[in-house]
CHARMM-style PDB file with segment names, atoms N, HN, CA, C and O in Angstrom:
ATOM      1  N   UNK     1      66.142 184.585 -73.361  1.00  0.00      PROA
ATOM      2  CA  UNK     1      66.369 185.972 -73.022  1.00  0.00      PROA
ATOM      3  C   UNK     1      66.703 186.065 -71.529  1.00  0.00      PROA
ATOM      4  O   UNK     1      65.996 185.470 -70.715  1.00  0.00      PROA
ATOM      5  N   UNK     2      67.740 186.781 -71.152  1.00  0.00      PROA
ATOM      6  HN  UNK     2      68.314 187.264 -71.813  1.00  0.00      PROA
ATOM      7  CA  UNK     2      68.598 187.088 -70.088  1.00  0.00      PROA
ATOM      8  C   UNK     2      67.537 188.093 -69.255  1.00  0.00      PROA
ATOM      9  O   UNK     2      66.650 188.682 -69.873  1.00  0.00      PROA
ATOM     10  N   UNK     3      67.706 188.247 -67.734  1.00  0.00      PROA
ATOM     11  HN  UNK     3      68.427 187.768 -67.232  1.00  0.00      PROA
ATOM     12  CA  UNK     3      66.994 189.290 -67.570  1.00  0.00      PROA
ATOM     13  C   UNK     3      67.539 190.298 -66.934  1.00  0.00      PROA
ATOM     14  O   UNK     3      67.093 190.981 -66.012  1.00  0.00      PROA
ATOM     15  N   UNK     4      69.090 190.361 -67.805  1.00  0.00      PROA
ATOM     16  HN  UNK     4      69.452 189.806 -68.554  1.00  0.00      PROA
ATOM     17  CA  UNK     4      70.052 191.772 -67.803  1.00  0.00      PROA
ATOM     18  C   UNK     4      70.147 191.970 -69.429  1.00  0.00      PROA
ATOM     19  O   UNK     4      71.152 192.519 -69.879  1.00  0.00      PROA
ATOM     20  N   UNK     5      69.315 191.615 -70.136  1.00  0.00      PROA
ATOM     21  HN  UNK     5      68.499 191.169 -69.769  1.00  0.00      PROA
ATOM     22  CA  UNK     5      69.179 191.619 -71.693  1.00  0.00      PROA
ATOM     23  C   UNK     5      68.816 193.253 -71.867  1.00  0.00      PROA
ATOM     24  O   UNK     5      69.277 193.843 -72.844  1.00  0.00      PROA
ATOM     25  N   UNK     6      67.953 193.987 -70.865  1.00  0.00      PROA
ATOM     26  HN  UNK     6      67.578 193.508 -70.071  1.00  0.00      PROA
ATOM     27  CA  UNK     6      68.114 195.384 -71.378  1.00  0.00      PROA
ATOM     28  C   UNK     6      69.393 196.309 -71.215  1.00  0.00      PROA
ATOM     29  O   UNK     6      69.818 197.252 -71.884  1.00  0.00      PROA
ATOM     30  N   UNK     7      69.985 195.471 -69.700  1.00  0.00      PROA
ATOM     31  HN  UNK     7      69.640 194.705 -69.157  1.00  0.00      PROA
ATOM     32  CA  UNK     7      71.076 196.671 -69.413  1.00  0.00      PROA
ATOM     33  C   UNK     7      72.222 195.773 -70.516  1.00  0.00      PROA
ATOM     34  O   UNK     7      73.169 196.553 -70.609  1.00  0.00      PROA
ATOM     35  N   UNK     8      72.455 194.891 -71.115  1.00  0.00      PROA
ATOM     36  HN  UNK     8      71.685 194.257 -71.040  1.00  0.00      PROA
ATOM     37  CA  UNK     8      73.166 194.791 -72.378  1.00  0.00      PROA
ATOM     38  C   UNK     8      72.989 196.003 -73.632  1.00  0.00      PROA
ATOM     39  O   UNK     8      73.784 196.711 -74.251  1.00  0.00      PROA
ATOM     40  N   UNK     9      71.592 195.832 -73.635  1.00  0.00      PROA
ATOM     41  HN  UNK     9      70.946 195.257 -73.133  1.00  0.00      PROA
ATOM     42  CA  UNK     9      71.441 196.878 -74.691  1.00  0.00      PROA
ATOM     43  C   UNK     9      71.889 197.844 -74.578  1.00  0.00      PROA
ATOM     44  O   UNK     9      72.439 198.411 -75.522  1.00  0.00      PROA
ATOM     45  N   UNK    10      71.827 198.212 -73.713  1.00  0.00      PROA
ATOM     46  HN  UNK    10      71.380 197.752 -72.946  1.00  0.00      PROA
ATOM     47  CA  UNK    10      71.858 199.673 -73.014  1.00  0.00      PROA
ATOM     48  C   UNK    10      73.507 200.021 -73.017  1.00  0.00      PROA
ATOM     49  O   UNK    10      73.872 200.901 -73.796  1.00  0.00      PROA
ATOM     50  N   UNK    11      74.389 199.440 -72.274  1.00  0.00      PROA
ATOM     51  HN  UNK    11      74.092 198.725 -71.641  1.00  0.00      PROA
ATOM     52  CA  UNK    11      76.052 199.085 -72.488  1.00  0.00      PROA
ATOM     53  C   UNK    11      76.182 199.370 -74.112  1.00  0.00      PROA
ATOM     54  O   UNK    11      76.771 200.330 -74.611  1.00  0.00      PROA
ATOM     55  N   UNK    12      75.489 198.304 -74.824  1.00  0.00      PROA
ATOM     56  HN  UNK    12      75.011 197.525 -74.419  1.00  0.00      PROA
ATOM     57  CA  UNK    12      75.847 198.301 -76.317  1.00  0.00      PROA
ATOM     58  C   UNK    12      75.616 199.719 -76.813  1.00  0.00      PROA
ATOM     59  O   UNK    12      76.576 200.447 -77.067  1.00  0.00      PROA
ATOM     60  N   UNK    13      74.709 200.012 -76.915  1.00  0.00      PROA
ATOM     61  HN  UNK    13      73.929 199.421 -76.709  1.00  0.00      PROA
ATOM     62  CA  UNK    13      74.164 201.578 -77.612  1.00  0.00      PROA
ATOM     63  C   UNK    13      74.752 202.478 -76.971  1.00  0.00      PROA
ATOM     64  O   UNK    13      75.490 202.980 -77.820  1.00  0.00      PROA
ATOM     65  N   UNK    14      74.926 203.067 -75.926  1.00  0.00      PROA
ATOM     66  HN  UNK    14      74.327 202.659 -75.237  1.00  0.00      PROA
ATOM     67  CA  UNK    14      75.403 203.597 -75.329  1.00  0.00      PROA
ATOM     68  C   UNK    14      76.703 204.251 -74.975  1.00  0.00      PROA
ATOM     69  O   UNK    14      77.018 205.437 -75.075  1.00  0.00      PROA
ATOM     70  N   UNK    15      77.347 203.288 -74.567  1.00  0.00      PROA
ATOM     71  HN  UNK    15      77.091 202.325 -74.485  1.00  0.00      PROA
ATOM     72  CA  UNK    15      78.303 203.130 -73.658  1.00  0.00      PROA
ATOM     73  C   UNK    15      79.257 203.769 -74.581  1.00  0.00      PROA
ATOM     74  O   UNK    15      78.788 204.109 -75.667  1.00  0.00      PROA
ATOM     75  N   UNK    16      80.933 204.079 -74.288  1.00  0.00      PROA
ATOM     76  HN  UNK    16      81.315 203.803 -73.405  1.00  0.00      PROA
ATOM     77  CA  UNK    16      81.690 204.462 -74.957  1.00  0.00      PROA
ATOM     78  C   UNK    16      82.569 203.471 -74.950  1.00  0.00      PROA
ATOM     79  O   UNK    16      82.156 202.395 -74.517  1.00  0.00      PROA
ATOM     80  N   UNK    17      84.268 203.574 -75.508  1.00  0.00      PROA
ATOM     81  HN  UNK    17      84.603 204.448 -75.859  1.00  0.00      PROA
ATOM     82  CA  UNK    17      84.843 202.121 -75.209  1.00  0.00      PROA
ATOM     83  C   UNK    17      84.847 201.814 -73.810  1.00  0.00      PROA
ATOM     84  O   UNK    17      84.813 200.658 -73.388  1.00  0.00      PROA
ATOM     85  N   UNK    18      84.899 203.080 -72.910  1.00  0.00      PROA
ATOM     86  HN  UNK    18      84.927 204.019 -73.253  1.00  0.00      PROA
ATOM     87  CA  UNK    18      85.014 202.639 -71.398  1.00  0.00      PROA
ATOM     88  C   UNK    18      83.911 203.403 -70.704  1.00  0.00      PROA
ATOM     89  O   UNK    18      83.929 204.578 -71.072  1.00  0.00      PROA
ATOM     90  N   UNK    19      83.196 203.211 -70.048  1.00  0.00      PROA
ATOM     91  HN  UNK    19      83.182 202.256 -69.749  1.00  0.00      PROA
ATOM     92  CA  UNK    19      82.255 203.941 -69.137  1.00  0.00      PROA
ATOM     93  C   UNK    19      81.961 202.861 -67.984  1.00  0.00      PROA
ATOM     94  O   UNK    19      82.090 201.642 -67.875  1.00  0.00      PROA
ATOM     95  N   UNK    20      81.392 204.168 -66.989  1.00  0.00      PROA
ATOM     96  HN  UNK    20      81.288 205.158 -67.078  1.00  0.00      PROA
ATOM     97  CA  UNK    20      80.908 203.648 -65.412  1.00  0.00      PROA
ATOM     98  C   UNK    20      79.766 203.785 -65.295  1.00  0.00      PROA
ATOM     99  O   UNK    20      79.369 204.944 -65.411  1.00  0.00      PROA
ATOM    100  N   UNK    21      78.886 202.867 -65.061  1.00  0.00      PROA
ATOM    101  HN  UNK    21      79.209 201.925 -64.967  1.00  0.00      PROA
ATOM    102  CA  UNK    21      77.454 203.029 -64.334  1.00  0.00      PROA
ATOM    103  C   UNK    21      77.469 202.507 -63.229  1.00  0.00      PROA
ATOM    104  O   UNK    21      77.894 201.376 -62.995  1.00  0.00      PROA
ATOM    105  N   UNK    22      76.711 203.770 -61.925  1.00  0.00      PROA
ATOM    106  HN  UNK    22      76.366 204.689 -62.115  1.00  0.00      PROA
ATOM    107  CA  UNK    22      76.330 203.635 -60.767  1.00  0.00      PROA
ATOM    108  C   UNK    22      75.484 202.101 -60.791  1.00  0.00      PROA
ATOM    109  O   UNK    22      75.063 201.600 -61.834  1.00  0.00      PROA
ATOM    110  N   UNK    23      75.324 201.434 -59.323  1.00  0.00      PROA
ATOM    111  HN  UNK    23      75.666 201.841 -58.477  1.00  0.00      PROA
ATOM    112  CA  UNK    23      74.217 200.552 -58.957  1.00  0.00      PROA
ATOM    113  C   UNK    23      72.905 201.174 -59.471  1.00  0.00      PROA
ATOM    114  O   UNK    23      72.335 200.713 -60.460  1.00  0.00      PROA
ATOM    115  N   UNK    24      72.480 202.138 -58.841  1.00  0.00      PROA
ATOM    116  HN  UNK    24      72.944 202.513 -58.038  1.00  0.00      PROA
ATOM    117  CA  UNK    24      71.411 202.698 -58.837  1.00  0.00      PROA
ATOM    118  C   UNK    24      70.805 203.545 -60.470  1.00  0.00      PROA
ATOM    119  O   UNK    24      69.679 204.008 -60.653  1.00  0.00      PROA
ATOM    120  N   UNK    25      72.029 203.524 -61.513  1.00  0.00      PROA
ATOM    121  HN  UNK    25      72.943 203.148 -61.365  1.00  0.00      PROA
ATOM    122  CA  UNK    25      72.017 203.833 -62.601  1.00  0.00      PROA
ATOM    123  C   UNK    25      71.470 202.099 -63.245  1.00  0.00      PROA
ATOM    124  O   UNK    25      70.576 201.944 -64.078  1.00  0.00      PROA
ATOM    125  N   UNK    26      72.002 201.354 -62.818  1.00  0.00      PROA
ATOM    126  HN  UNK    26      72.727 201.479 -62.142  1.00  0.00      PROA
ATOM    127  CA  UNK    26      71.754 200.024 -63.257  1.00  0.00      PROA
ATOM    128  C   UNK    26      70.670 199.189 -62.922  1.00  0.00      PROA
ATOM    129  O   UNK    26      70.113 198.219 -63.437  1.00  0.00      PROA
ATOM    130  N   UNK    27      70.552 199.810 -61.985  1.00  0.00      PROA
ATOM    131  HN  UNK    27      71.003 200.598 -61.567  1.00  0.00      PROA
ATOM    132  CA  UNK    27      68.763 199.264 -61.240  1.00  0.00      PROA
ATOM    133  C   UNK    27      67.985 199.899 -62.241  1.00  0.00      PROA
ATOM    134  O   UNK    27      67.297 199.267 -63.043  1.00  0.00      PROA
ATOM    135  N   UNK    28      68.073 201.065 -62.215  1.00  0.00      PROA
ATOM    136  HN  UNK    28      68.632 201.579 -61.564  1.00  0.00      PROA
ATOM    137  CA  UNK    28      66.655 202.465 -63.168  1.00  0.00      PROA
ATOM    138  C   UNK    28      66.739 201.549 -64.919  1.00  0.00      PROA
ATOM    139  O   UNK    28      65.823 201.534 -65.741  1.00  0.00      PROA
ATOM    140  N   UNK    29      67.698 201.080 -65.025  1.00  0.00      PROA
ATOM    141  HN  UNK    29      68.443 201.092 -64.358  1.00  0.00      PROA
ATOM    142  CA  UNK    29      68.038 200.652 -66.225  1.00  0.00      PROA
ATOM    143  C   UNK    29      66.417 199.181 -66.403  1.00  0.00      PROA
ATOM    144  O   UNK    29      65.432 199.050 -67.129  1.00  0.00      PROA
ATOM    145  N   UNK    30      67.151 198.292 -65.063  1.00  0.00      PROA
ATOM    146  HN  UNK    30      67.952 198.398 -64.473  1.00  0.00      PROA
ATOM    147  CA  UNK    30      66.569 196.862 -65.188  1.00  0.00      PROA
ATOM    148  C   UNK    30      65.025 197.074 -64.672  1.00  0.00      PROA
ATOM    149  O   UNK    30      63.983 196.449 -64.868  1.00  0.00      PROA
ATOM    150  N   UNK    31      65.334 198.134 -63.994  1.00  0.00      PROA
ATOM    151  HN  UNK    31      66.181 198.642 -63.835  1.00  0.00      PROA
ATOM    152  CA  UNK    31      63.928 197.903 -63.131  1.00  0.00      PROA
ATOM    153  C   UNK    31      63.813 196.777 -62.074  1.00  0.00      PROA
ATOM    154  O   UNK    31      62.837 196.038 -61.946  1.00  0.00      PROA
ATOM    155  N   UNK    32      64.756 196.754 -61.460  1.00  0.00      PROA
ATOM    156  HN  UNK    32      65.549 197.354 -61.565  1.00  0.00      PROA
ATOM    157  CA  UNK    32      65.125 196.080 -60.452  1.00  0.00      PROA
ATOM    158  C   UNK    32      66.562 195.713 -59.450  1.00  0.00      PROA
ATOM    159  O   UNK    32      67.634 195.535 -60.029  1.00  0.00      PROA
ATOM    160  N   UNK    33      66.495 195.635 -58.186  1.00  0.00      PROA
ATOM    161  HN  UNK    33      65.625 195.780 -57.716  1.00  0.00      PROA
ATOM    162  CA  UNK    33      67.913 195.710 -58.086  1.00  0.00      PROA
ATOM    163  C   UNK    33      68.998 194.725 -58.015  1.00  0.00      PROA
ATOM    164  O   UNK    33      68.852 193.888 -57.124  1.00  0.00      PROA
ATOM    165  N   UNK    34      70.309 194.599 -58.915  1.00  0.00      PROA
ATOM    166  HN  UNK    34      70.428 195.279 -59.639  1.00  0.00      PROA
ATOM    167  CA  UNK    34      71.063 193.473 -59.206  1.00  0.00      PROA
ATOM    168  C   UNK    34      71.446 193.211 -57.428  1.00  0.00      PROA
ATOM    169  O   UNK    34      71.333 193.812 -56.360  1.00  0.00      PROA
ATOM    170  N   UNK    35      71.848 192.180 -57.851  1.00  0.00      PROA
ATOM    171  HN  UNK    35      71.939 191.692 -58.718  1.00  0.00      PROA
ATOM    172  CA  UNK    35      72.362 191.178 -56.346  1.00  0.00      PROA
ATOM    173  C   UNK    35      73.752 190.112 -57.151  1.00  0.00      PROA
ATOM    174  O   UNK    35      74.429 190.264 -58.168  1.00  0.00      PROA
ATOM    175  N   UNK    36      73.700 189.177 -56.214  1.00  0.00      PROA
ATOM    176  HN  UNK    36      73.151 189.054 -55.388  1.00  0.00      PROA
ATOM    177  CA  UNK    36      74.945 187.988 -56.539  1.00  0.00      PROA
ATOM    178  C   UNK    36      74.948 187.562 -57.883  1.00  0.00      PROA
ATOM    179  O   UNK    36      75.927 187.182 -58.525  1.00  0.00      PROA
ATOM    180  N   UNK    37      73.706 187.659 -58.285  1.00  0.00      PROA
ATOM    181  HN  UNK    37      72.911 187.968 -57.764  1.00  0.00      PROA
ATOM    182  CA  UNK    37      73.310 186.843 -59.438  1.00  0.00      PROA
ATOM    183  C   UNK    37      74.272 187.382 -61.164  1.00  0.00      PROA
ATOM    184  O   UNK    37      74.792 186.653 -62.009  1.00  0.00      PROA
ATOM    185  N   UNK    38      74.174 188.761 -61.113  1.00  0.00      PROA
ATOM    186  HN  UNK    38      73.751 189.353 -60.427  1.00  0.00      PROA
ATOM    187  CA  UNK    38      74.554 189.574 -61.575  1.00  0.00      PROA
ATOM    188  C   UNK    38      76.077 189.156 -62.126  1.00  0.00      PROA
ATOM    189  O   UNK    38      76.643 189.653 -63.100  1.00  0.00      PROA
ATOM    190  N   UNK    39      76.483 188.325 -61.422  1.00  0.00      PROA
ATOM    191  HN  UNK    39      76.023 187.922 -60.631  1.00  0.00      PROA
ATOM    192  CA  UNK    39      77.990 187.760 -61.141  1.00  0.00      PROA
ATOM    193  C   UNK    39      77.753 186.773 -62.129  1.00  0.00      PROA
ATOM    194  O   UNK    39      78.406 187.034 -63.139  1.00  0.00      PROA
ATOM    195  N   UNK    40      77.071 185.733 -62.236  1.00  0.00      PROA
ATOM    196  HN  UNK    40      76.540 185.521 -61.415  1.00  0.00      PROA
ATOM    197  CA  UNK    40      77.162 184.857 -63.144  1.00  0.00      PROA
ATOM    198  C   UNK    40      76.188 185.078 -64.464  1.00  0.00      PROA
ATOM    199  O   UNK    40      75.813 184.076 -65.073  1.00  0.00      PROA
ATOM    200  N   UNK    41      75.883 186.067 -64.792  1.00  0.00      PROA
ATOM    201  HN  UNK    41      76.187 186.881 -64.297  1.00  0.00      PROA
ATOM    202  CA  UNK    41      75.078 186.667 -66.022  1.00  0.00      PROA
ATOM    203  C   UNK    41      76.284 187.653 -66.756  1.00  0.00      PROA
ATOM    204  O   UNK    41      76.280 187.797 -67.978  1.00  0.00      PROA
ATOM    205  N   UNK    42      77.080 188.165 -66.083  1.00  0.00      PROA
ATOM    206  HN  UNK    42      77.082 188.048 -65.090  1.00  0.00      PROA
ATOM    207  CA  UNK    42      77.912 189.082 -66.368  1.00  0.00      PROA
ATOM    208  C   UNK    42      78.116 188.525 -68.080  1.00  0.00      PROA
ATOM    209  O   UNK    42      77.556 189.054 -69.039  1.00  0.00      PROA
ATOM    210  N   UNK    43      79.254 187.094 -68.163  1.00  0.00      PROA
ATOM    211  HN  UNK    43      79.709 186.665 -67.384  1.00  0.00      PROA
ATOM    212  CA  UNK    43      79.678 186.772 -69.439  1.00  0.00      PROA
ATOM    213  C   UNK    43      78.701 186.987 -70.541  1.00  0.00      PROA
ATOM    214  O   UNK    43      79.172 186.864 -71.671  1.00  0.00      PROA
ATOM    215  N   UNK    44      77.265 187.324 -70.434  1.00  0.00      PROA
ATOM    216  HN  UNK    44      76.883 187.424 -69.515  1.00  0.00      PROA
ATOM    217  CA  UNK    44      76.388 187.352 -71.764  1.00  0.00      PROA
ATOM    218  C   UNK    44      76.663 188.944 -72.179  1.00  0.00      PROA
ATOM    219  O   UNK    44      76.058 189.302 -73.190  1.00  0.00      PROA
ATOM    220  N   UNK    45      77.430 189.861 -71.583  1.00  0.00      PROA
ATOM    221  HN  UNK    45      77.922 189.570 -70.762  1.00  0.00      PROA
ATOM    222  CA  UNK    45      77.742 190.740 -71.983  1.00  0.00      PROA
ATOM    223  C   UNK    45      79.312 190.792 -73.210  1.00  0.00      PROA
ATOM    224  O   UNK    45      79.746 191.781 -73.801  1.00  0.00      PROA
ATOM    225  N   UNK    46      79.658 189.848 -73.236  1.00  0.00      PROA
ATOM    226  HN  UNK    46      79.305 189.044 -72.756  1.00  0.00      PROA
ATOM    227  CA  UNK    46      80.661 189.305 -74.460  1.00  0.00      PROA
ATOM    228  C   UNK    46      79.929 189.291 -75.831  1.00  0.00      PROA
ATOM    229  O   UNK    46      80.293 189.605 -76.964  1.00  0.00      PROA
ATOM    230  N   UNK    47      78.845 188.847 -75.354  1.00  0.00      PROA
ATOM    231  HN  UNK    47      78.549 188.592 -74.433  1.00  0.00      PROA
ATOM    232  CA  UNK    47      77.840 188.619 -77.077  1.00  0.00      PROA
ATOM    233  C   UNK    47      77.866 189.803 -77.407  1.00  0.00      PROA
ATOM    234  O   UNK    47      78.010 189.843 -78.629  1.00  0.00      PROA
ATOM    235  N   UNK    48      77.815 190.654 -77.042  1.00  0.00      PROA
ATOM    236  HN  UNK    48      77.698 190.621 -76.049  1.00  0.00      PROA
ATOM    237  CA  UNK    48      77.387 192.377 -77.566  1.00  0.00      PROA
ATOM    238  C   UNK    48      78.633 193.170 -77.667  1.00  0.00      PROA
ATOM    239  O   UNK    48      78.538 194.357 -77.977  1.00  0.00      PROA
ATOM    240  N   UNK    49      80.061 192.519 -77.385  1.00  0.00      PROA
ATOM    241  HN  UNK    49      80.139 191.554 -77.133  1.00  0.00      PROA
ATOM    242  CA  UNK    49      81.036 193.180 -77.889  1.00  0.00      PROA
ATOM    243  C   UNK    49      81.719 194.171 -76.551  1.00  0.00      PROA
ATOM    244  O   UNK    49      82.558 195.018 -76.859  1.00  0.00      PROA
ATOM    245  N   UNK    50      81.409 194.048 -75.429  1.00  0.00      PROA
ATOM    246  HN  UNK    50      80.728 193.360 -75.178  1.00  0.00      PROA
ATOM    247  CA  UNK    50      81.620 194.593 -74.300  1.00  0.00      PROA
ATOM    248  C   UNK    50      81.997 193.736 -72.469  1.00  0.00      PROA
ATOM    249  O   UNK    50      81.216 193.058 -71.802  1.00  0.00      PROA
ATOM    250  N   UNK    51      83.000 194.009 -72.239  1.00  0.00      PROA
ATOM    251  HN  UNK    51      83.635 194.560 -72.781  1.00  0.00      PROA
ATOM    252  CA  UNK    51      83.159 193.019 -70.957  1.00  0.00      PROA
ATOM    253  C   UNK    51      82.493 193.833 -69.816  1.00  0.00      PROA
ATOM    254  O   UNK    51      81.934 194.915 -69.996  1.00  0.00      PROA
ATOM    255  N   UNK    52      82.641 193.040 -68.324  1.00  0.00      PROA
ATOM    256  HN  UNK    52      83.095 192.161 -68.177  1.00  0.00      PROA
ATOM    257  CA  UNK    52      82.304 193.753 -67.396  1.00  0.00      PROA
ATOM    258  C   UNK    52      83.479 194.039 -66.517  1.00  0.00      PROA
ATOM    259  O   UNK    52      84.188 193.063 -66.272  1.00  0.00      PROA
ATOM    260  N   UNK    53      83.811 195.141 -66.016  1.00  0.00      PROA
ATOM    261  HN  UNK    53      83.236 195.934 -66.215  1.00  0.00      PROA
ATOM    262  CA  UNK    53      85.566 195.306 -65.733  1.00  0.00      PROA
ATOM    263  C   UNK    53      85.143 195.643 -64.262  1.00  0.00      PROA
ATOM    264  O   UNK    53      84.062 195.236 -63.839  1.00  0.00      PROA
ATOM    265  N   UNK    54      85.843 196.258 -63.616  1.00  0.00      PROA
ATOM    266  HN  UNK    54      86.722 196.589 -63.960  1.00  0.00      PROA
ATOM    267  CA  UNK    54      85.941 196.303 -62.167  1.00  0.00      PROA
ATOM    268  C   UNK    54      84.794 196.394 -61.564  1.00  0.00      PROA
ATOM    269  O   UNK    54      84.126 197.115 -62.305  1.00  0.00      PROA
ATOM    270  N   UNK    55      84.151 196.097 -60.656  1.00  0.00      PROA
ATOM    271  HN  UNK    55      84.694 195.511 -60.054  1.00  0.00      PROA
ATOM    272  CA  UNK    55      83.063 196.302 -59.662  1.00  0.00      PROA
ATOM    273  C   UNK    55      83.324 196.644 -58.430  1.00  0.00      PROA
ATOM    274  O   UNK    55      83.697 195.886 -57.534  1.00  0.00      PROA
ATOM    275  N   UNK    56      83.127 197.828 -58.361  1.00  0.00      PROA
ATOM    276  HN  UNK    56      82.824 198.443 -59.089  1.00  0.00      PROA
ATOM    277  CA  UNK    56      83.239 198.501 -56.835  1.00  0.00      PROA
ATOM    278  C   UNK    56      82.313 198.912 -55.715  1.00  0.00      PROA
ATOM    279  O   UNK    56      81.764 199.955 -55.360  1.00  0.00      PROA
ATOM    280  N   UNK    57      82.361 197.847 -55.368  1.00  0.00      PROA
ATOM    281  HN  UNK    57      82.807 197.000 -55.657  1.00  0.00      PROA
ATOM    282  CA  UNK    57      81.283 197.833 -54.067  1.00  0.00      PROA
ATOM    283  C   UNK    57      81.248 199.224 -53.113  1.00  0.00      PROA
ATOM    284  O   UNK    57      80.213 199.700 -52.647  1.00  0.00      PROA
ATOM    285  N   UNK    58      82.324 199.660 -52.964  1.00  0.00      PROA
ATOM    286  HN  UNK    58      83.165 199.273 -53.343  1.00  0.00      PROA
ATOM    287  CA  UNK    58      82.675 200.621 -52.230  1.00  0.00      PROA
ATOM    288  C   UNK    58      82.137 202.399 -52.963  1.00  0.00      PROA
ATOM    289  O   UNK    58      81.450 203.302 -52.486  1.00  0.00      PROA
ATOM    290  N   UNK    59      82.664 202.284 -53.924  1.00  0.00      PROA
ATOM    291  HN  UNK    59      83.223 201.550 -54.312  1.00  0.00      PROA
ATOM    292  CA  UNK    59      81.736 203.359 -55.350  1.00  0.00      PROA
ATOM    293  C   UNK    59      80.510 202.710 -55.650  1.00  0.00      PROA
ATOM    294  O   UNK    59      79.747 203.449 -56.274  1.00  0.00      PROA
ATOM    295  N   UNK    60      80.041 201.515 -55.401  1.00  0.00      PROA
ATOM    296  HN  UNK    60      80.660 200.915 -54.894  1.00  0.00      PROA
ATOM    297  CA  UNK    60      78.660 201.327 -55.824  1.00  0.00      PROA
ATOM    298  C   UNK    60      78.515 201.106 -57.483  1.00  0.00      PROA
ATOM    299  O   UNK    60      77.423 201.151 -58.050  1.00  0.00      PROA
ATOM    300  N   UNK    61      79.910 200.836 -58.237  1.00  0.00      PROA
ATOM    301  HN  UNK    61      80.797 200.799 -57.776  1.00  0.00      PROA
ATOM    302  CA  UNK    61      79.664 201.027 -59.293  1.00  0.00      PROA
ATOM    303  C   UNK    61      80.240 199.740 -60.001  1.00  0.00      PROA
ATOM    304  O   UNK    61      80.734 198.761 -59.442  1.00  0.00      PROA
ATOM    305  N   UNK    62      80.033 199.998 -61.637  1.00  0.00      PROA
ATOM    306  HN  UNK    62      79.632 200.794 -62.091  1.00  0.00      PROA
ATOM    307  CA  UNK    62      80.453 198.939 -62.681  1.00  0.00      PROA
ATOM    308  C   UNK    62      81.006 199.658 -63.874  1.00  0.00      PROA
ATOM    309  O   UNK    62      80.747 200.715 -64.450  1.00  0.00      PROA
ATOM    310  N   UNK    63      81.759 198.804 -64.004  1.00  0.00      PROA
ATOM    311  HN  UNK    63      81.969 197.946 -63.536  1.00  0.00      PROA
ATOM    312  CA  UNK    63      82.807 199.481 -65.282  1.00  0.00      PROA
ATOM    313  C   UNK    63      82.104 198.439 -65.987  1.00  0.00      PROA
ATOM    314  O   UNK    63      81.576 197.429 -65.522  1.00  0.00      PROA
ATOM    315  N   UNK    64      82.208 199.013 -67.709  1.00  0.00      PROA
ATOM    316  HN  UNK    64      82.637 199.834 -68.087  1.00  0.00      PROA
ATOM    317  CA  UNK    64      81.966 198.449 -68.799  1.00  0.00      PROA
ATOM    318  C   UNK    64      83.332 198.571 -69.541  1.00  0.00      PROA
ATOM    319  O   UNK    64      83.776 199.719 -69.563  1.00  0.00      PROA
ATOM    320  N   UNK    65      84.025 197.694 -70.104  1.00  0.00      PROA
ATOM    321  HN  UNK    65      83.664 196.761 -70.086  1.00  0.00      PROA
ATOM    322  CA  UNK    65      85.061 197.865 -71.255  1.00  0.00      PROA
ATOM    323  C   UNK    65      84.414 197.521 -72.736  1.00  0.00      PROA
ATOM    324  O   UNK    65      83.546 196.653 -72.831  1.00  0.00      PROA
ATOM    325  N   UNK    66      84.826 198.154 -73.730  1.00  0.00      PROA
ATOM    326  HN  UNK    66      85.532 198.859 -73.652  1.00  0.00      PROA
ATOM    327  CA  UNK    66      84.703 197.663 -75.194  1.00  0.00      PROA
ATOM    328  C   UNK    66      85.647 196.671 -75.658  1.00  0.00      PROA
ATOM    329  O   UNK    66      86.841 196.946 -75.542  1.00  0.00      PROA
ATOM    330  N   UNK    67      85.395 195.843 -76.035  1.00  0.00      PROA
ATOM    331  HN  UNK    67      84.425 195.620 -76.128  1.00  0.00      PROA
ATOM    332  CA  UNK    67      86.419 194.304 -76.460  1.00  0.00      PROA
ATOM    333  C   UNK    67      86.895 194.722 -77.647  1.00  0.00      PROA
ATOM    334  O   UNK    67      86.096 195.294 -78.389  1.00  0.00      PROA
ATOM    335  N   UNK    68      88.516 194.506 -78.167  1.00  0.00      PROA
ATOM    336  HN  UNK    68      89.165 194.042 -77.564  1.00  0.00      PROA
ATOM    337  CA  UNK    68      89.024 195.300 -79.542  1.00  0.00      PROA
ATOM    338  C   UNK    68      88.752 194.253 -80.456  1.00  0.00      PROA
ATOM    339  OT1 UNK    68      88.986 194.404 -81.655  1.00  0.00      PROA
TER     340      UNK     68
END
């Protein structure tokens, strides 16, 4: 078990084919705040049918895509 395994869930149930979550939407999620690491955990978000698309440091944010 991943320990971005909730904010997967969360993407999965959730999410629409495309949506944005804030950093700080994604922290409240994990209960903690992502860093570098985040970068190489990203691909376990493929298992659940969803990629991770742009990251904007500058918006503070993360795109989710739905995989067709």
């Amino acid at each position: 078990m991943s320990k971005y395994d909730p904010l997967w869930k969360y993407v999965s149930c959730n999410a629409a084919d495309n949506s944005v979550l804030s950093f700080s939407e994604i922290e409240g999620i994990l209960g903690f705040e992502i860093d570098h690491s985040f970068l190489s955990f990203k691909k376990e978000l493929l298992d659940y049918g969803y990629k991770v698309g742009k990251i904007s440091m500058k918006e503070q944010t993360v795109a989710f895509e739905r995989l067709s």
